[in-house]
C-alpha positions as YAML, in Angstrom:
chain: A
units: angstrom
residues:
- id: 1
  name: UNK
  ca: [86.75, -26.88, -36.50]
- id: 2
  name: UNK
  ca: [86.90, -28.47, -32.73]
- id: 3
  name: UNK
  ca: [90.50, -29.84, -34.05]
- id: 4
  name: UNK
  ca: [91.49, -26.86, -34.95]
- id: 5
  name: UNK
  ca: [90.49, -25.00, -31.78]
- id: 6
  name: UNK
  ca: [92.30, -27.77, -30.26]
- id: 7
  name: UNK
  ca: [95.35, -27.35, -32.41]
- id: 8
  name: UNK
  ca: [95.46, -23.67, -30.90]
- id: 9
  name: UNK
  ca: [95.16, -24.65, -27.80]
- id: 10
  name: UNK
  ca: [97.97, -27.13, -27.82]
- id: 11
  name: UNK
  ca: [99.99, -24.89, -29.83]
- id: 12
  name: UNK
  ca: [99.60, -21.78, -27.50]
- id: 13
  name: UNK
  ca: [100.83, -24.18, -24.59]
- id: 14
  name: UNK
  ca: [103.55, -25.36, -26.76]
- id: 15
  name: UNK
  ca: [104.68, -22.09, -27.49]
- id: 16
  name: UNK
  ca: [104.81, -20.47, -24.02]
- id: 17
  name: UNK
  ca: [106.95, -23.57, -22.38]
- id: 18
  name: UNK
  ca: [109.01, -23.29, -26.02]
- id: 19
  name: UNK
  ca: [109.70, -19.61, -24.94]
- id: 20
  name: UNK
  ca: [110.64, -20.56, -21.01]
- id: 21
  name: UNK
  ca: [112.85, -23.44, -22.35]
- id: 22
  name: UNK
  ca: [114.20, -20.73, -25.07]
- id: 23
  name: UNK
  ca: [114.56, -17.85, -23.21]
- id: 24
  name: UNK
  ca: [117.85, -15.51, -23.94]
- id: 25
  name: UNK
  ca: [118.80, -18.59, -26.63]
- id: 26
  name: UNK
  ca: [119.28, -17.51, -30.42]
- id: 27
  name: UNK
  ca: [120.48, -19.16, -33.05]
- id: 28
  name: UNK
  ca: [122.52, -18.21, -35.95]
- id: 29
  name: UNK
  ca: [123.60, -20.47, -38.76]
- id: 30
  name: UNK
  ca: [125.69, -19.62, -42.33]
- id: 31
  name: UNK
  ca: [126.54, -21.31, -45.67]
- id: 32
  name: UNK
  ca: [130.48, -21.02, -46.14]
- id: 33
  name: UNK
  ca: [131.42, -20.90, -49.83]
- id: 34
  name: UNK
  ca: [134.06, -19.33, -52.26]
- id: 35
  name: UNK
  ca: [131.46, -17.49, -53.67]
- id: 36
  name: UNK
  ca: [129.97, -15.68, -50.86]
- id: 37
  name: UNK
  ca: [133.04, -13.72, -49.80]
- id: 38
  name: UNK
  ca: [134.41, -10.00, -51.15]
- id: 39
  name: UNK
  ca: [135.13, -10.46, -53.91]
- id: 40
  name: UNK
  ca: [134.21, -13.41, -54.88]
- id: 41
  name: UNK
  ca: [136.43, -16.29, -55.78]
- id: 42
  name: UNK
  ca: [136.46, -19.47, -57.75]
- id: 43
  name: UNK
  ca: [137.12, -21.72, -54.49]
- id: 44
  name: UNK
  ca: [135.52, -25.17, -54.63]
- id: 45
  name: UNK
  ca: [135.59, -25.33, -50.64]
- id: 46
  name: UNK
  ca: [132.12, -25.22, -49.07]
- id: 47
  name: UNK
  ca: [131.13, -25.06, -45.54]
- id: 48
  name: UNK
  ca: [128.68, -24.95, -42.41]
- id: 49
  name: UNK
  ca: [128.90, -22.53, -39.35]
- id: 50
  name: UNK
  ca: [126.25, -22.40, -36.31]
- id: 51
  name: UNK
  ca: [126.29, -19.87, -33.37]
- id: 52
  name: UNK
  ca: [124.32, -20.13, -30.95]
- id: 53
  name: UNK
  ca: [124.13, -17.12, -28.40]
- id: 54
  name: UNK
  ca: [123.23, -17.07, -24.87]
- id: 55
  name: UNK
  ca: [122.08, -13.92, -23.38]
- id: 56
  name: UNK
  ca: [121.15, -15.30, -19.93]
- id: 57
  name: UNK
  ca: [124.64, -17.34, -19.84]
- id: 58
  name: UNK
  ca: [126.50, -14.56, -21.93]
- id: 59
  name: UNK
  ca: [127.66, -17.48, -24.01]
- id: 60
  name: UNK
  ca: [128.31, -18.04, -27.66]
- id: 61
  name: UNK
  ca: [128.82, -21.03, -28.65]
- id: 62
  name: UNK
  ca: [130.62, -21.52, -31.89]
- id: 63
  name: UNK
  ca: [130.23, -24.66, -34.43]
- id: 64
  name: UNK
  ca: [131.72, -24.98, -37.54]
- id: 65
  name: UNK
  ca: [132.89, -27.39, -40.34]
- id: 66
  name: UNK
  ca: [134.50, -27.22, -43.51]
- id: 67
  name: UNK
  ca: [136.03, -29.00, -45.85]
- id: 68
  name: UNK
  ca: [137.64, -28.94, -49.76]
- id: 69
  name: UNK
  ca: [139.84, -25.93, -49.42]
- id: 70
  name: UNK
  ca: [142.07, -24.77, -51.88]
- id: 71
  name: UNK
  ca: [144.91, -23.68, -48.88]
- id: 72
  name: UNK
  ca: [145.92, -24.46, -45.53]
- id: 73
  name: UNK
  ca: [143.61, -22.51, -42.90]
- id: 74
  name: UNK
  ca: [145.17, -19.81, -41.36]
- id: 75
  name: UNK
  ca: [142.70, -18.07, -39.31]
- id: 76
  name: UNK
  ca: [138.54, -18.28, -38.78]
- id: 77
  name: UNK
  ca: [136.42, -15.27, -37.10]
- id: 78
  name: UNK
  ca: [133.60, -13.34, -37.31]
- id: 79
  name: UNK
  ca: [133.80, -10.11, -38.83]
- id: 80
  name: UNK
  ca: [130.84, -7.43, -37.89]
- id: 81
  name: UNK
  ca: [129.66, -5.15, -38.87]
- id: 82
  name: UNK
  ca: [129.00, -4.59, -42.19]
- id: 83
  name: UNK
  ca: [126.80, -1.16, -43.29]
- id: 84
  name: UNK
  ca: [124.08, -3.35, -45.51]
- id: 85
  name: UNK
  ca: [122.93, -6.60, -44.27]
- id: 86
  name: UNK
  ca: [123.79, -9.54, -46.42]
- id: 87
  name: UNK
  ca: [127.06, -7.61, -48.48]
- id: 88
  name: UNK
  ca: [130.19, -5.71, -47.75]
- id: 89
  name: UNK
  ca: [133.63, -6.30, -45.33]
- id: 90
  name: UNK
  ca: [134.06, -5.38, -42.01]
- id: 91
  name: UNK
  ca: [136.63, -6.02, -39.26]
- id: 92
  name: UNK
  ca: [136.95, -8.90, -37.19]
- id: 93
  name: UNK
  ca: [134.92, -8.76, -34.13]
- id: 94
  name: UNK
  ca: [135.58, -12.06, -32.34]
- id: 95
  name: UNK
  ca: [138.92, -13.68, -30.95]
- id: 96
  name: UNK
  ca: [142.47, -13.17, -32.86]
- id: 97
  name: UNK
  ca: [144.43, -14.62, -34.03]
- id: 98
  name: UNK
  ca: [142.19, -16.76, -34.40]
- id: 99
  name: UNK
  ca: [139.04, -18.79, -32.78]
- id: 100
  name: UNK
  ca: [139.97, -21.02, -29.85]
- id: 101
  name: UNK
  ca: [139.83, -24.60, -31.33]
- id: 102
  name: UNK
  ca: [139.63, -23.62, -34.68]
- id: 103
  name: UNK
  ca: [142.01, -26.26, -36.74]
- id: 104
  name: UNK
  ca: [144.67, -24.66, -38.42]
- id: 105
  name: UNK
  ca: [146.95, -25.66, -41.24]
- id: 106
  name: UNK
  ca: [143.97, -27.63, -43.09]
- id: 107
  name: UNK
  ca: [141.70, -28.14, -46.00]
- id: 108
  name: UNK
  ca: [139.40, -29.84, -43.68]
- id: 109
  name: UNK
  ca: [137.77, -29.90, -40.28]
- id: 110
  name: UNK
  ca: [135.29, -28.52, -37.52]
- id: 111
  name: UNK
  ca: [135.19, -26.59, -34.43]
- id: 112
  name: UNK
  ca: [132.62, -26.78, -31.64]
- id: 113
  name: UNK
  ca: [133.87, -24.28, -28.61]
- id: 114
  name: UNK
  ca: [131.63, -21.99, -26.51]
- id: 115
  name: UNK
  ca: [133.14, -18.27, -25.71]
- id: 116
  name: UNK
  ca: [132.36, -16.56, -22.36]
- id: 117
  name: UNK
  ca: [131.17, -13.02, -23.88]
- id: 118
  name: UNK
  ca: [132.29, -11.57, -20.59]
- id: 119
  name: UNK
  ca: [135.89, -11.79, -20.88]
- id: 120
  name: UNK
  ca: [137.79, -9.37, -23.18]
- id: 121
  name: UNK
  ca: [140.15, -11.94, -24.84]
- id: 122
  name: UNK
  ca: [136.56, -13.53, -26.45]
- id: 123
  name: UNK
  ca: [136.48, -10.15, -28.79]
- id: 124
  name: UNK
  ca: [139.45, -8.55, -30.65]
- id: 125
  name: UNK
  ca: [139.95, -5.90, -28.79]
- id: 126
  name: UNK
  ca: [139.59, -2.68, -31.45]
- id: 127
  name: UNK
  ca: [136.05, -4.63, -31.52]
- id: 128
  name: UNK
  ca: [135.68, -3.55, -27.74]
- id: 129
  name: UNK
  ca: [137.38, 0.23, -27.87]
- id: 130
  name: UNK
  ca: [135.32, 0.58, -30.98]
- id: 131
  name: UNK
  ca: [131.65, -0.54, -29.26]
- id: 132
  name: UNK
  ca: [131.88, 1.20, -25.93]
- id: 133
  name: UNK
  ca: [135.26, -0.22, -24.40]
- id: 134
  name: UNK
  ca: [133.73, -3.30, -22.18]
- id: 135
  name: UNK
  ca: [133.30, -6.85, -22.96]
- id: 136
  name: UNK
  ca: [129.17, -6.07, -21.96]
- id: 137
  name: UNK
  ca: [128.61, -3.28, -24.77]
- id: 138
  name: UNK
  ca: [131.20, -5.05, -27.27]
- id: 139
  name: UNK
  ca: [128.95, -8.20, -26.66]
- id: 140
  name: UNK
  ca: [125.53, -6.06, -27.66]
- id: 141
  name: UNK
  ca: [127.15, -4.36, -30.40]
- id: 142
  name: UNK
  ca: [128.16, -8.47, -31.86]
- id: 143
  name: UNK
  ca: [124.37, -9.41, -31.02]
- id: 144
  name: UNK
  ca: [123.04, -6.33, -32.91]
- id: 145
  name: UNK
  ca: [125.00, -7.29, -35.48]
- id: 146
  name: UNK
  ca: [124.07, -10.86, -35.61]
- id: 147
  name: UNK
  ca: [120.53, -9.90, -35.66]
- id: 148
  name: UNK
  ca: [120.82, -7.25, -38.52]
- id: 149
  name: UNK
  ca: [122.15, -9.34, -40.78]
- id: 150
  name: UNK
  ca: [125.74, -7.78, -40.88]
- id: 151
  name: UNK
  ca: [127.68, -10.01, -39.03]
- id: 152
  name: UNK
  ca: [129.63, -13.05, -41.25]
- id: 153
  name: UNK
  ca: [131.62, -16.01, -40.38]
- id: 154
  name: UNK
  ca: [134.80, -16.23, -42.56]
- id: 155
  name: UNK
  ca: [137.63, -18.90, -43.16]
- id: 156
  name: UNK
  ca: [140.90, -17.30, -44.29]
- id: 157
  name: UNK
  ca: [143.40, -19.22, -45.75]
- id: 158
  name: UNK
  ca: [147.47, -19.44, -46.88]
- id: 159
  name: UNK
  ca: [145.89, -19.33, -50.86]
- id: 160
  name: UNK
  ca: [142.76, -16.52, -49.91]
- id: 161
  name: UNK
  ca: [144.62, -14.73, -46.55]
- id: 162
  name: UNK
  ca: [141.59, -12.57, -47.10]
- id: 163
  name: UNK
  ca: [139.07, -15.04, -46.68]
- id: 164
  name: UNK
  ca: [138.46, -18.51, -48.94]
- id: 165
  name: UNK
  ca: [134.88, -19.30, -47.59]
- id: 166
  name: UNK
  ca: [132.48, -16.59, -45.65]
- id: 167
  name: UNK
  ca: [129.00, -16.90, -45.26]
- id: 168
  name: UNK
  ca: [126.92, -13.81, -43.69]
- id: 169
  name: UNK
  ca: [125.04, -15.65, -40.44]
- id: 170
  name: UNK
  ca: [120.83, -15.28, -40.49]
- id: 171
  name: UNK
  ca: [118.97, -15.86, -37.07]
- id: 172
  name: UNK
  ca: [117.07, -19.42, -37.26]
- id: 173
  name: UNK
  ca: [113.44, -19.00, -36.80]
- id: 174
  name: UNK
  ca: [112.59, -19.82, -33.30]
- id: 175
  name: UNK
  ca: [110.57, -22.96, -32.45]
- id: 176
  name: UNK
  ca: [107.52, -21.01, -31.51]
- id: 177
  name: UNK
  ca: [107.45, -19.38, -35.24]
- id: 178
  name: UNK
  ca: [107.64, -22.97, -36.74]
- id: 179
  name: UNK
  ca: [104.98, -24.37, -34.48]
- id: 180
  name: UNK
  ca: [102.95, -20.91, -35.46]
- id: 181
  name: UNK
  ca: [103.14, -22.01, -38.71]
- id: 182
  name: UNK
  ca: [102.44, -25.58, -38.88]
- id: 183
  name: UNK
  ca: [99.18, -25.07, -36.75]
- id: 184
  name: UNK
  ca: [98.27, -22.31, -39.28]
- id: 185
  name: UNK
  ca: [98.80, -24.66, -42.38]
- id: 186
  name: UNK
  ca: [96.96, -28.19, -40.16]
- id: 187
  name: UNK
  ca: [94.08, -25.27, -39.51]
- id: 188
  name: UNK
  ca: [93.69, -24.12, -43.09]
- id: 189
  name: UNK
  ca: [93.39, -28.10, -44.53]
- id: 190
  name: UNK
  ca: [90.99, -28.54, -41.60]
- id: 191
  name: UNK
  ca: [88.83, -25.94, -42.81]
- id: 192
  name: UNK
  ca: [89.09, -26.81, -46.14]
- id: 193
  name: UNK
  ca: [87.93, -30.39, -45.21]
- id: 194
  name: UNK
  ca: [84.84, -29.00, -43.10]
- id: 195
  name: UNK
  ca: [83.68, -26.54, -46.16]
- id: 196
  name: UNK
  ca: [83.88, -29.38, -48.45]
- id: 197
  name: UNK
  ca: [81.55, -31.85, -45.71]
- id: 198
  name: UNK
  ca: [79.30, -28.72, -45.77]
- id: 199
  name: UNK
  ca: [79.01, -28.43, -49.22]
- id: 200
  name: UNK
  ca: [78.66, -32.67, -50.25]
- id: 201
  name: UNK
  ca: [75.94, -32.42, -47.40]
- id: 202
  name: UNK
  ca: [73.71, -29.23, -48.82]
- id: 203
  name: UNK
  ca: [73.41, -31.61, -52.36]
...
């Protein structure tokens, strides 16, 4: 039980430098595919998207890849925000035409570009009249979003100009939750291990 005490310890100091490393960082990753998007079609294209927000920086910084697409790329955004979490359309919320750095004319490829959240041009701009009419409240309404559940990343193409591959973006758990975690399950086969000493001894 000392090692698990131990565990705690080490995993309470963990966590707090975790959160002053972390602080204002969250992460948000999807799984692109055919059929994830409204409706869904029979597209054999699959993809990856990570965004990782910055609320201390106001930053967002956008990585994607993709690849096996039935038509050229056209366009890429994030659309938010949907009225149930997980399902549904909604209009695009990020940069138009289309995401700085984002290939076009492709079945294949990856972006990795970081937005300034400040500037107007990083949001479409019915996004911004919509959510308050500043870059600052258009860039909470995105985060709410992105935290709900209702926000998704979607690749439209020349074959699907509504959208071949989507994929609705879920926060990643932060580091302290996964250390949490891990300590709880090392503490539970530690006391497992000190019941079962107990008992062999007691015979």
């Amino acid at each position: 039980m000392k090692q698990c005490i131990v565990l705690l310890a080490l995993g309470i100091g963990l966590g707090i430098g975790s959160q002053i490393s972390q602080a204002g960082i969250m992460v948000f990753t999807a799984n692109l595919s055919g059929p994830n998007e409204s409706p869904p079609n029979a597209s054999l294209g699959t993809g990856f998207a990570q965004v990782t927000f910055n609320t201390g920086l106001h930053t967002m910084r956008v990585e994607a890849s993709f690849m096996g697409l039935t038509g050229l790329t056209t366009a890429s955004h994030i659309h938010a925000a949907t009225t149930v979490p997980g399902v549904g359309t909604a209009g695009v919320a990020t940069q138009t035409p289309s995401f700085l750095g984002f290939p076009l004319s492709v079945t294949f490829g990856s972006m990795d570009t970081t937005f300034d959240m400040t500037m107007a041009s990083s949001y479409r701009a019915g996004f911004i009249t919509a959510n308050g009419g500043t870059p600052t409240t258009a860039e909470a309404a995105l985060l709410s979003s992105l935290l709900a559940g209702t926000a998704y990343f979607n690749i439209h193409t020349s074959a699907f100009t509504g959208g071949e591959i989507r994929g609705f973006l879920h926060a990643v758990p932060e580091p302290t939750s996964l250390a949490s975690l891990a300590i709880g399950a090392g503490c539970v086969l530690l006391g497992r291990r000190f019941v079962k000493r107990k008992r062999m001894a007691s015979r």
